[in-house]
N, C-alpha and C positions, 0 to 999 in steps of 0.2 A: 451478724452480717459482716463479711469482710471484706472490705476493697481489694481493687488489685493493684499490686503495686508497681508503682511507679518504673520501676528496672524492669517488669514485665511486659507494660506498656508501649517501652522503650524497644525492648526484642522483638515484640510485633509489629513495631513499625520499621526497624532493620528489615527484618524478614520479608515486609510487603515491598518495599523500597529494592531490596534485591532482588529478587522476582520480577518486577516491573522492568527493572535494567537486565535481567535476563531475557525474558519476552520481548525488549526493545530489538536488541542485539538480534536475537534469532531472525525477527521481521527484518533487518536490515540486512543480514548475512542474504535471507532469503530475496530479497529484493537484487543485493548486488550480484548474486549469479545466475539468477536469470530474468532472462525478456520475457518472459512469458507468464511469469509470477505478477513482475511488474503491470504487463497490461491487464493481469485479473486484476491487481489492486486499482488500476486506473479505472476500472467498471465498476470495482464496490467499492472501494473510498479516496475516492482523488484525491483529497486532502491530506489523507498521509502517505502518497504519492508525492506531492508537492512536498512534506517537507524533507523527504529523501532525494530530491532532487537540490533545495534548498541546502541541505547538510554537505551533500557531495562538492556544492558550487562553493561554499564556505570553508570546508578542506582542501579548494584548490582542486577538485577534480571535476571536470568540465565538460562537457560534450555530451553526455548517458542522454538528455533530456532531448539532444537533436538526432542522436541514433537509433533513438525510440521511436521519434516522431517518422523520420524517414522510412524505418521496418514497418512502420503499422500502418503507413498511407500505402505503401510498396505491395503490403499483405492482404489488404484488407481497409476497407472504406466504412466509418462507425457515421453511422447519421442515427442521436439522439432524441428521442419523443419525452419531454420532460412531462406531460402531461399524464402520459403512460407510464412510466416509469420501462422502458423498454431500448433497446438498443435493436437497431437493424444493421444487422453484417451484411455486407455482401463482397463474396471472396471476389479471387481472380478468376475464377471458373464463371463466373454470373450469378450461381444460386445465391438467395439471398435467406436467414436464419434467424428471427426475432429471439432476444432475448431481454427476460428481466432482470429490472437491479437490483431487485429486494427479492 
């Protein structure tokens, strides 16, 4: 029975370590160019929403978090049913479009 060694151990965990900071990056790249990426991530995982908002404010870049808020009240009205797990849109036209968050 042979273990593995230690230098190979080491390469897998480089390996996953870069990967992870490649997947980072992409999500962010995707996030920074568009608003509409963004507000899908604000319907499936607000928390990593917040901390791309968090990261931008931290780098000195400001505002994305009020020009998001203003587009999406201006676009469109979100009223949350936590109970449902469901989102009620309703556009500017009037129709209104449940959707889920799982």
């Amino acid at each position: 029975m042979r273990l593995t060694s230690p230098r190979n151990i080491i390469k897998g965990i480089i390996i996953v370590e870069g990967f992870g900071l490649w997947a980072a990056y992409l999500l962010y790249f995707n996030m920074d160019k568009s608003q509409d990426f963004r507000e899908k991530m604000k319907r499936r995982f607000p928390f990593i929403l917040e901390v791309y908002y968090k990261s931008n404010e931290w780098a000195g870049i400001y505002g994305k978090r009020e020009e998001d808020k203003e587009m999406w009240l201006q676009t469109k009205k979100y009223n949350f049913s936590p109970c449902k797990n469901t989102f009620t849109i309703e556009n500017s036209n009037g129709t209104t479009k449940k959707e889920s968050v799982i």
